[in-house]
C-alpha positions, -999 to +999 in steps of 0.1 A: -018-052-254-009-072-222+022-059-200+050-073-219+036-051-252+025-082-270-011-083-285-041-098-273-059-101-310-093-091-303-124-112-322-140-093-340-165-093-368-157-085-404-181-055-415-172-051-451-187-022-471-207-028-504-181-011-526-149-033-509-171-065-510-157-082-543-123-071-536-118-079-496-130-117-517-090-120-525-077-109-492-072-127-458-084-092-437-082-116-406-047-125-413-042-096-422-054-077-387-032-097-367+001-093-389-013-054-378-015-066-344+020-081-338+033-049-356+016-023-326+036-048-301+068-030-318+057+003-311+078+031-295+050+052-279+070+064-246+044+099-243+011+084-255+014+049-245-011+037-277+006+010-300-005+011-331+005-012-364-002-015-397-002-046-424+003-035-455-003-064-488+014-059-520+005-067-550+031-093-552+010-112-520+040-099-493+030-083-463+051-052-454+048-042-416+054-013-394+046+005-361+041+043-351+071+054-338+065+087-313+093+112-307+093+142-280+086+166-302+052+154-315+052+165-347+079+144-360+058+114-345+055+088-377+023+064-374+021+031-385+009+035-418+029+057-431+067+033-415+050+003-433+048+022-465+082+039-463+095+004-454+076-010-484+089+010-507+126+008-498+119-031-499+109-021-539+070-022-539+048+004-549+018-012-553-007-023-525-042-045-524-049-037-488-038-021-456-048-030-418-044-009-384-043-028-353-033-021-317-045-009-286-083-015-293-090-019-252-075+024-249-096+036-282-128+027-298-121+032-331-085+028-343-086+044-381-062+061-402-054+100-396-058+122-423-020+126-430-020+089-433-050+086-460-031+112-475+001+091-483-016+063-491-033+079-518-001+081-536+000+046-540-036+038-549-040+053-587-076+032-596-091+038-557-094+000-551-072+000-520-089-015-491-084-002-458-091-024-426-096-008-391-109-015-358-142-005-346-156-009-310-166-050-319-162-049-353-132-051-378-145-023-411-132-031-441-135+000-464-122+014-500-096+039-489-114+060-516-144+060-491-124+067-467-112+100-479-133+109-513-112+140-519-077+138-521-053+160-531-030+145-564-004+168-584-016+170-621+002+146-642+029+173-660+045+178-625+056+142-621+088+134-623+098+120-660+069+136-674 
């Protein structure tokens, strides 16, 4: 980010895993990275400083955006990932091809999901095809988020609502 919080987008070079290969075919993951990008420049980070965004692409071929959003008492801190797919869903979608986190790549090396975040988006990817996009040091991963986080934690079918 340069001093007015807008993004420089970085360069960098697509490193897609085997397993995402035929699927990242359909997606623009450049496009996609800098839609990521011009989210982090919206970021309320007053205590960390790190701006991060996050590109989300529906099924339907919209991209759905947000920013991490940090409050005072940390915990209550909502990242990127998880506004875009709260602001997804309220905008009706509920299915998702691909995801991509972009921001402050000059402050971290690697700028992946958290745990919590993985978590969430589980929800939302039933056949484990979603890809996942992040930066790393010069290159830009491009992941299954399946690969990402292998285990996941999913309520047995009888417990869902209308079951």
């Amino acid at each position: 980010m340069n001093r007015r919080g807008r993004s420089r987008l970085p360069q960098l070079q697509l490193d897609i895993a085997e397993p995402a290969l035929a699927l990242a075919q359909h997606v623009d993951i450049q496009a996609l990275f800098a839609r990521a990008n011009r989210a982090a420049s919206r970021a309320h980070v007053p205590y960390s400083g790190l701006r991060v965004g996050a590109a989300l692409l529906t099924v339907s071929n919209e991209t759905v955006t947000g920013a991490n959003v940090e409050n005072g008492s940390y915990g209550l801190t909502i990242c990127a990932e998880r506004a875009a797919v709260a602001r997804a869903v309220a905008e009706g979608h509920s299915e998702f091809v691909a995801i991509a986190v972009g921001g402050d790549t000059d402050r971290v090396e690697t700028l992946t999901s958290c745990g919590a975040c993985l978590q969430v988006l589980t929800e939302f990817d039933p056949d484990k095809q979603l890809l996942v996009a992040f930066p790393d040091g010069q290159l830009l991963r491009v992941m299954l988020l399946a690969d990402l986080l292998p285990v996941r934690f999913r309520m047995p079918p009888a417990h869902r609502a209308g079951a």
